[in-house]
Each structure stands twice: as structure tokens, then as C-alpha cells.
C-alpha positions as a Markdown table, in Angstrom:
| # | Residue | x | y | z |
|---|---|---|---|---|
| 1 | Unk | -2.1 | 14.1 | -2.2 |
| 2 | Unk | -3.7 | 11.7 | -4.8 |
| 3 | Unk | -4.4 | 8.0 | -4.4 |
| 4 | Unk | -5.2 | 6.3 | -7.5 |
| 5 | Unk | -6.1 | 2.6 | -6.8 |
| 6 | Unk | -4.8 | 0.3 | -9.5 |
| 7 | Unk | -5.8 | -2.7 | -7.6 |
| 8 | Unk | -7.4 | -4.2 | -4.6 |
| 9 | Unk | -8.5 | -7.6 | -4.8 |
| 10 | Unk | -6.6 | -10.2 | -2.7 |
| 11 | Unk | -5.2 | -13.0 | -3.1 |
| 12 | Unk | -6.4 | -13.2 | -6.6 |
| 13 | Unk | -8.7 | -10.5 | -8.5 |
| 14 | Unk | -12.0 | -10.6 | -9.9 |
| 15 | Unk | -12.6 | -11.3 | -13.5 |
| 16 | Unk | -11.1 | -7.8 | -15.3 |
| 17 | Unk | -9.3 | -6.5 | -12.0 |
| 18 | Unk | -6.2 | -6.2 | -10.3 |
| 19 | Unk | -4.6 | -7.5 | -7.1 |
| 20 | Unk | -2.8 | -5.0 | -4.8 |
| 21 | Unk | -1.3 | -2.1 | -6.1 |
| 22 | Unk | -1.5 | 2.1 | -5.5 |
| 23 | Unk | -0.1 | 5.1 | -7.0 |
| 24 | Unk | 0.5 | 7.7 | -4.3 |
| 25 | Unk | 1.2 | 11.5 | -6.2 |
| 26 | Unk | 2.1 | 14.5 | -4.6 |
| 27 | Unk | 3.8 | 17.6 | -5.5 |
| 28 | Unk | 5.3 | 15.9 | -8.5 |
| 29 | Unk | 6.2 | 12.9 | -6.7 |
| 30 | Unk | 4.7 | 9.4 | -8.2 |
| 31 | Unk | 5.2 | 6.2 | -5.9 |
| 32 | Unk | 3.8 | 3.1 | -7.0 |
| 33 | Unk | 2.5 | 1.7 | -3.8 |
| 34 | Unk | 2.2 | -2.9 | -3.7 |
| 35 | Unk | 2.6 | -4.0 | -7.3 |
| 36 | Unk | 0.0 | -6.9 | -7.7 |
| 37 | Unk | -1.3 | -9.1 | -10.4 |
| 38 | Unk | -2.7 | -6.6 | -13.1 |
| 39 | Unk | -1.3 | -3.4 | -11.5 |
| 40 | Unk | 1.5 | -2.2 | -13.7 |
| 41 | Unk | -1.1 | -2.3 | -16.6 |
| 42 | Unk | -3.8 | -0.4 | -14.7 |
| 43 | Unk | -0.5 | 2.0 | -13.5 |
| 44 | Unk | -0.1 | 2.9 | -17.4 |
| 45 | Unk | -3.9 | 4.4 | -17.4 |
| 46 | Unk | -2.6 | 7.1 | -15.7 |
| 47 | Unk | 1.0 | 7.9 | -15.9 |
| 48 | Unk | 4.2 | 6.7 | -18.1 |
| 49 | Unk | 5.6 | 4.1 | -15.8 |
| 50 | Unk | 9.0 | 6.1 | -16.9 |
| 51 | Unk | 7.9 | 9.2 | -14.8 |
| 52 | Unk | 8.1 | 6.5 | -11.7 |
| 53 | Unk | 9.9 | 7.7 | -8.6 |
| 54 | Unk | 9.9 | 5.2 | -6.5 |
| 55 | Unk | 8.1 | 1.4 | -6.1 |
| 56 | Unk | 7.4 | 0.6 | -2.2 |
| 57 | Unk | 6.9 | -3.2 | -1.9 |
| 58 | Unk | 5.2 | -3.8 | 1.3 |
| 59 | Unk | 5.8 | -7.5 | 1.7 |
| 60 | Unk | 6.8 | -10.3 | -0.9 |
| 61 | Unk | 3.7 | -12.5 | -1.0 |
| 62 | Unk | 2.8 | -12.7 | -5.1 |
| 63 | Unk | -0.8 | -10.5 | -4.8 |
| 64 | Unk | 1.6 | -7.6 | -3.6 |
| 65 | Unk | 4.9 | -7.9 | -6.3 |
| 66 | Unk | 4.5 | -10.0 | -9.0 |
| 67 | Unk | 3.8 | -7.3 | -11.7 |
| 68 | Unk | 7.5 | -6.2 | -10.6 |
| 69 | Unk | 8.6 | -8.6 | -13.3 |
| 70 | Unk | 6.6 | -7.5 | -16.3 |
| 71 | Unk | 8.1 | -3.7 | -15.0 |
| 72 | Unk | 11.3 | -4.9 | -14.8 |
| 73 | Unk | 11.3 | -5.7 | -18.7 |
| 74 | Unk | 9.3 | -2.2 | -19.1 |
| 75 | Unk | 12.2 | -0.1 | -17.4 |
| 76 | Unk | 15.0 | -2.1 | -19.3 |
| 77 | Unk | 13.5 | -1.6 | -22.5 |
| 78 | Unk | 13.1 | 1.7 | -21.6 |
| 79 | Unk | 16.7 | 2.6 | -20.1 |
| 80 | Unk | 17.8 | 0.1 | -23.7 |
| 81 | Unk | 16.3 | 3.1 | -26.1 |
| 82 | Unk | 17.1 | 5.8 | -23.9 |
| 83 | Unk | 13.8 | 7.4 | -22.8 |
| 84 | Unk | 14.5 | 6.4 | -19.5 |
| 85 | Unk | 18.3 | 7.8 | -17.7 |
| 86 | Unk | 18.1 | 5.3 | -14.2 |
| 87 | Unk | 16.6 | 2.3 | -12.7 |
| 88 | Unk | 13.8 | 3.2 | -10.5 |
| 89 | Unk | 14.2 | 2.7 | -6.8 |
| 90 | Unk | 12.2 | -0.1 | -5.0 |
| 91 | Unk | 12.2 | -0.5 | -1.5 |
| 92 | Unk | 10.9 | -3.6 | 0.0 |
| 93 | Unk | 11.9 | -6.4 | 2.6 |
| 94 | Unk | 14.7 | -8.2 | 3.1 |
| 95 | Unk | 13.0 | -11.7 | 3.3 |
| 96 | Unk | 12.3 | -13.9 | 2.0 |
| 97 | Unk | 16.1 | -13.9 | 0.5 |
| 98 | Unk | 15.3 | -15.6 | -2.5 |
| 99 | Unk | 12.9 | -13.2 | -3.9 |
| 100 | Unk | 14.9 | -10.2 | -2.8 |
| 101 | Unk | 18.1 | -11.5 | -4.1 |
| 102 | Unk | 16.3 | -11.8 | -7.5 |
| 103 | Unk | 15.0 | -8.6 | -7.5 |
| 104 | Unk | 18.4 | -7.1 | -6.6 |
| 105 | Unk | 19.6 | -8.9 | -9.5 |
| 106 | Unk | 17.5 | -7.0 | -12.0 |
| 107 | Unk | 20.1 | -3.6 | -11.3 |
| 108 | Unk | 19.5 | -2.4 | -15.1 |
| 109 | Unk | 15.9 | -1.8 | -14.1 |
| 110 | Unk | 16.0 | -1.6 | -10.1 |
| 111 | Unk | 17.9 | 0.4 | -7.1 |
| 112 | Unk | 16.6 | -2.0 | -4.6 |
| 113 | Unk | 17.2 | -1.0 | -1.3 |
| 114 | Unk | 15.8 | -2.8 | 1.8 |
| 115 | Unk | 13.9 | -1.2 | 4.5 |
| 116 | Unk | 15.0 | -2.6 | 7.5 |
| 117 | Unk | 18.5 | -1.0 | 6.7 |
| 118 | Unk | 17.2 | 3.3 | 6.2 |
| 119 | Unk | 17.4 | 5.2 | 8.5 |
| 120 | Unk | 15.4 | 5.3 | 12.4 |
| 121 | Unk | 13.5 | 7.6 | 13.9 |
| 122 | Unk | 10.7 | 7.7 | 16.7 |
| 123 | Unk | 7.1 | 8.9 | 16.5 |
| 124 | Unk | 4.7 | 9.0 | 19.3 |
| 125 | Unk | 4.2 | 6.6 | 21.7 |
| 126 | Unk | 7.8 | 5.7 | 21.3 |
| 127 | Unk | 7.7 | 3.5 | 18.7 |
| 128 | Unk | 11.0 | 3.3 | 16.1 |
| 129 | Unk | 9.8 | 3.9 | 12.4 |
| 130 | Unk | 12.0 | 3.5 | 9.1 |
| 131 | Unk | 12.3 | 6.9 | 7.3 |
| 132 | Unk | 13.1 | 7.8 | 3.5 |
| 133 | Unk | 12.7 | 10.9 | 2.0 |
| 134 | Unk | 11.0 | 10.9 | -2.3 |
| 135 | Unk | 11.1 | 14.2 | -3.3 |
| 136 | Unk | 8.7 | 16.1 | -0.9 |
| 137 | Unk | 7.1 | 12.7 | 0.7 |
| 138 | Unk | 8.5 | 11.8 | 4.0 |
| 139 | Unk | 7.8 | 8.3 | 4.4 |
| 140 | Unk | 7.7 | 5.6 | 7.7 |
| 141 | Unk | 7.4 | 2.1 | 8.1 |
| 142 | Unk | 6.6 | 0.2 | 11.2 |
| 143 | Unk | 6.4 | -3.9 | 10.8 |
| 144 | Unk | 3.1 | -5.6 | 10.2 |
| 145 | Unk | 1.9 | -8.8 | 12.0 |
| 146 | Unk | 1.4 | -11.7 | 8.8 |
| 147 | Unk | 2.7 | -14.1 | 7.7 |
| 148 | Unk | 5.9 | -12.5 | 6.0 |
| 149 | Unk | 7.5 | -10.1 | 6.7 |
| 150 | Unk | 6.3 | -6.5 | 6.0 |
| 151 | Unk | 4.9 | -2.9 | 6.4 |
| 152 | Unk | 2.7 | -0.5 | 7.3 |
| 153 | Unk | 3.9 | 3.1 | 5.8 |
| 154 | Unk | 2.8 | 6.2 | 6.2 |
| 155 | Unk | 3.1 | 8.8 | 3.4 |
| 156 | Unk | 3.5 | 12.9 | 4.6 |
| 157 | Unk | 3.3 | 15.6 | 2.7 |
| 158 | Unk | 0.3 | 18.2 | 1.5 |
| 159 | Unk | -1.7 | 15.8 | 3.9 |
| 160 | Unk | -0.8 | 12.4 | 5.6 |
| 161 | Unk | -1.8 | 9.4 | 3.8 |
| 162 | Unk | -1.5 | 5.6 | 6.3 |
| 163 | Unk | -1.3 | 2.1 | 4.6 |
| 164 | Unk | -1.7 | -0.9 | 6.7 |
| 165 | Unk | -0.7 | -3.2 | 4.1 |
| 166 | Unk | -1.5 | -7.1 | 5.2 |
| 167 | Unk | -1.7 | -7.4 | 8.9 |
| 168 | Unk | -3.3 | -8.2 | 12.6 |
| 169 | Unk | -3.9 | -5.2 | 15.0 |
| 170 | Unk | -0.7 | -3.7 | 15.9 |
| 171 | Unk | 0.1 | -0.5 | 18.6 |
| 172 | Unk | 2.6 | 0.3 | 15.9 |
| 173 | Unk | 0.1 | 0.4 | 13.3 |
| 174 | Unk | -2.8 | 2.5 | 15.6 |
| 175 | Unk | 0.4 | 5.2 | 16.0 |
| 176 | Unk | 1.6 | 5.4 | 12.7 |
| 177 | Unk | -1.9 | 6.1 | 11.3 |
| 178 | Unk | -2.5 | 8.2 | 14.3 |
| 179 | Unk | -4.2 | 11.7 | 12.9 |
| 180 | Unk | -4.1 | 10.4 | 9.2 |
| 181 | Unk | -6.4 | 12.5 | 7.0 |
| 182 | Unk | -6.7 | 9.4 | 4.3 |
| 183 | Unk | -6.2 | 5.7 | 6.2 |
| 184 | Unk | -6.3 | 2.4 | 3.7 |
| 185 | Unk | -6.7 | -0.6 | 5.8 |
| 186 | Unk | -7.1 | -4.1 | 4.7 |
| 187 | Unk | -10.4 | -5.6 | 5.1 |
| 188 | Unk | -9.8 | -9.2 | 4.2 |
| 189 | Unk | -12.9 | -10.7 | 5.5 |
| 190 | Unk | -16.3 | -10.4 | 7.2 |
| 191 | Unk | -17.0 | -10.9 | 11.4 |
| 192 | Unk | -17.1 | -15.0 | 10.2 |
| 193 | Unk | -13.2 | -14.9 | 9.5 |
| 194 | Unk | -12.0 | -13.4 | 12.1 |
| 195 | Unk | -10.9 | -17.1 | 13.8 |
| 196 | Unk | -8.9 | -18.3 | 10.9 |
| 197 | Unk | -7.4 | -14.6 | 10.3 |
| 198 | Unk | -6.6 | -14.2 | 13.5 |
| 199 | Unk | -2.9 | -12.8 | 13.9 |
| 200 | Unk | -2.5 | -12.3 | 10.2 |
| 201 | Unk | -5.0 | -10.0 | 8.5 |
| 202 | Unk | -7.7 | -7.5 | 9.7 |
| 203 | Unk | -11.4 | -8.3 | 8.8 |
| 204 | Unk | -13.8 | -5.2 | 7.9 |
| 205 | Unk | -14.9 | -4.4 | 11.4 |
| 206 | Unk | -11.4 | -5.0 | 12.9 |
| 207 | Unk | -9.9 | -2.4 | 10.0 |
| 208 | Unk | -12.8 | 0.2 | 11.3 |
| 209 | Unk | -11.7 | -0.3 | 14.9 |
| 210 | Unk | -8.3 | 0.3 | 14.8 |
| 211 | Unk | -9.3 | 3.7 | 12.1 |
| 212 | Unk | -10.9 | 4.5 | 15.3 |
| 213 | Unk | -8.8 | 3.9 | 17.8 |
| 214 | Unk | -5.9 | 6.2 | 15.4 |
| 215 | Unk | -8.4 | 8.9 | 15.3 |
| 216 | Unk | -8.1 | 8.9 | 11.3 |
| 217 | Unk | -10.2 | 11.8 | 9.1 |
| 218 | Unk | -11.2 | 9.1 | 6.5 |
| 219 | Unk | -11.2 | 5.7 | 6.1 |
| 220 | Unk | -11.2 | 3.5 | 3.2 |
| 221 | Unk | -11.1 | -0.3 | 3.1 |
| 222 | Unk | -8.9 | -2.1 | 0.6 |
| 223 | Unk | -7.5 | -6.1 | -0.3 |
| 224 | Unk | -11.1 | -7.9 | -0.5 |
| 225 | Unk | -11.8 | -11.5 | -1.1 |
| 226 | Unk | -13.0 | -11.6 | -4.7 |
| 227 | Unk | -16.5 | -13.4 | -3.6 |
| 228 | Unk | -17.1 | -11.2 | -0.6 |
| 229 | Unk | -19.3 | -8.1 | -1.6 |
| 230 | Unk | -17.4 | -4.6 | -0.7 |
| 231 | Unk | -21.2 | -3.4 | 1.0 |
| 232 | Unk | -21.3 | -5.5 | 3.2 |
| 233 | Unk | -17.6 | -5.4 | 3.9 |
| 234 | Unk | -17.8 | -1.3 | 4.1 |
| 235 | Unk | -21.1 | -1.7 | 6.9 |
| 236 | Unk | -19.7 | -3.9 | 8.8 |
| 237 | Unk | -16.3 | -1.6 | 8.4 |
| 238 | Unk | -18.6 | 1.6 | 9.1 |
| 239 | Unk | -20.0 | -0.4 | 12.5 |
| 240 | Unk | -16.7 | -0.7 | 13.7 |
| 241 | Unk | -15.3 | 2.8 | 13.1 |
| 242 | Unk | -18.5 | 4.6 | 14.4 |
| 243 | Unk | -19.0 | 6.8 | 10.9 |
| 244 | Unk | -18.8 | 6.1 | 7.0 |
| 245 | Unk | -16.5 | 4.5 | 5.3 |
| 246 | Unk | -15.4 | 4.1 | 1.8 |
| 247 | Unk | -15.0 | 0.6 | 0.2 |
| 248 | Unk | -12.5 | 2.0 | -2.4 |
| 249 | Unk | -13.0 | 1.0 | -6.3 |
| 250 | Unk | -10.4 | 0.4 | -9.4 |
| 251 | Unk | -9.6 | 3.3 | -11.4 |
| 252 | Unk | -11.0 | 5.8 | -8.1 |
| 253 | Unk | -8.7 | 8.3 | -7.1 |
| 254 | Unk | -9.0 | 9.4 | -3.5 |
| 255 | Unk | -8.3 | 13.2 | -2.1 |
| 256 | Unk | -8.4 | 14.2 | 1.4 |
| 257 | Unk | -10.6 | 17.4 | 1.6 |
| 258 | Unk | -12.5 | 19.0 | 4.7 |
| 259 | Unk | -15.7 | 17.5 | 2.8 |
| 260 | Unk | -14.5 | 14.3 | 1.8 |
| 261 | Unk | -15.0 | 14.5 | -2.3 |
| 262 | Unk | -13.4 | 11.9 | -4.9 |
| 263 | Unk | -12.6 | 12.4 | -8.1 |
């Protein structure tokens, strides 16, 4: 499993970079993963957004979705000369209703489907997960603690790949990523935040605690502050997991191996 990282500034990029977005590839499978400021462009660096599978949609706050509009006009220009058969399926919440009413609304370029209504299913500890099937990719969801709301999702297939998205410590979240061999955790601020982020996002350190509490192979850090430095972010990350951890980079794809190597 490949995860190509088109984006992972938050809640507005850097100069030249990209608010959230991911592309998840597996056996043939391509999900874009969080479609952020900048993503859809960075997407087309490596792959024909026609060869989508799927779009997941975490949660409808504008650093996470807003390049779903520019993709809308790709994909109905594309289905409009033919090189493209069907819309592509995007799953995301339910709320707000405004936003996923208009997304529904865009049916020459979207399946949308929410994710509160697929199907249940349990994992361990007894927690009840959403469950889709792409291709070979089984994918979960369990809720998120922000201020919308959202999903953590958890992507199995040649390995198990766990997304927090934006969100507090949750036992939902520590079970989903629970064995993961690649985990990418928000780390939206340094030890300072952690008052005024309190019950909304994970700072560095928190994001390497709850990677250690799941027991996760890797751990990369994601969704930084544009004026924070990702170092310092990553050591104060790598304190809290007890072992290394990889502040990821635009344009990086990330591979789960025994030795941990990117390419």
C-alpha cells in the first residue's frame, strides 16, 4: 500500500503547498483521501484524476473538501467528452446538510453516499465501525471528536494503513489504529496548544501517545500549522511515542516495509 501525500498543511498551506489531502493506492485501487486547498492539482502529479476510485471526505471543514469543486468541473468535463464512463464515488458526512446537499447535487460528477448510512460491523474492544469495500481495500470509520462531524478510517489491504483525520483522543480511534503498520495522525500544534485544542485536535506529543497506546509499526505526523516547524513538531511527536517518527512531506510517498524505507 502507497501513500502519496498531496497535502498537509492546515487550516491554510504554506506559500507553494497544499492543505489536506492523500492518495491511498493498492492493488490497483486509487482513493483520494481529504481533498484540501491545492490537492486535486498535486493529485494530477501522479495519476489521471479519471483513473479515481473513490474520494473519502473525512469531515466538511474547507482545508479538508474544498478542491471537490474544481474536481467536480474535472469529472464533468470529463464524463462531457467521454474519457470518463461514471461519476466517481465520494463518501463523506452527512452534516453539515448544506454542504452535503450541494455535493449531492453535482450527480454528473459524484455518487455521494454518506457514511453514517454503510454498513456496521464490530472490531475489538467492541467498538461499531462503518465498512465499505473499493476494490481490494476494506475500509472502517469510527467518529472523531472536533468540531464537525467526522472520521477516523482505517484502510486494509497488502498492509493496514489508520487516518485520524481532525480529532481529540478517542478509545475508538486507539482501536481502529490498533496494530497499524502505517498510522497518520494529526499534529496540529506543539505542548503550548494543548489548552485551546483541547477536545478538538491532537497536538504532536498527544498524536505520538495515542500511536503508542495502538501499538502502530510507524508513525507519521500530518495537518501542521503553517508557522510551526515540522522538527520540532516530529521530537516532540517522537517523545511521546517512545521511538522515531516521520513528519511527512508534499510529494513523499510512504510504504510500510519491515525497514521502514520511503520512496
Amino acid at each position: 500500500m502507497r501513500i502519496t501525500v498531496l497535502g498537509c498543511w492546515g487550516p491554510y498551506p504554506r506559500a507553494g503547498g497544499a492543505c489536506s489531502g492523500y492518495l491511498v493506492s493498492d492493488g490497483g485501487v486509487n482513493v483520494m483521501l481529504e481533498a484540501g486547498s491545492g490537492a486535486l492539482s498535486r493529485l494530477m502529479e501522479h495519476i489521471n484524476f479519471r483513473s479515481l476510485d473513490a474520494v473519502i471526505v473525512t469531515h466538511l471543514h474547507h482545508d479538508h473538501y474544498l478542491d471537490l469543486f474544481p474536481l467536480r468541473h474535472a469529472l464533468e468535463g470529463a464524463r462531457k467528452d467521454g474519457s470518463r464512463d461514471k461519476p466517481v464515488k465520494l463518501f463523506i458526512p452527512p452534516r453539515p446538510g448544506g454542504e452535503f446537499s450541494l455535493l449531492s447535487s453535482y450527480n454528473e460528477a459524484f455518487k455521494v453516499k454518506a457514511i453514517d448510512t454503510l454498513i456496521e460491523e464490530k472490531i475489538a474492544g467492541g467498538f461499531t465501525v462503518q465498512r465499505l469495500d473499493i476494490g481490494g481495500l476494506a475500509v472502517r470509520f469510527v467518529p472523531t471528536k472536533h468540531l464537525l462531524p467526522g472520521y477516523s478510517v482505517s484502510f486494509e489491504g497488502t498492509s493496514k494503513f489508520v487516518f485520524s483525520s481532525d480529532t481529540a483522543r478517542t478509545d475508538e480511534l486507539v482501536a481502529l489504529a490498533a496494530g497499524a503498520d502505517l498510522f497518520l495522525c494529526e499534529a496540529s500544534g506543539l505542548d503550548s496548544d494543548a489548552g485551546h485544542m483541547e477536545g478538538a485536535h491532537l497536538t504532536a506529543r498527544q498524536a505520538g501517545e495515542v500511536g503508542r497506546a495502538a501499538g502502530v509499526r510507524r508513525l507519521l505526523i500530518t495537518h501542521f500549522w503553517p508557522e510551526y516547524d515540522p522538527a520540532e513538531l516530529g521530537a516532540q511527536a517522537a517523545a511521546g511515542f517512545g521511538g522515531p517518527v516521520t513528519a511527512v512531506r508534499e510529494g513523499q510517498t510512504y510504504i510500510y516495509t519491515p525497514i521502514a524505507n520511503e520512496g
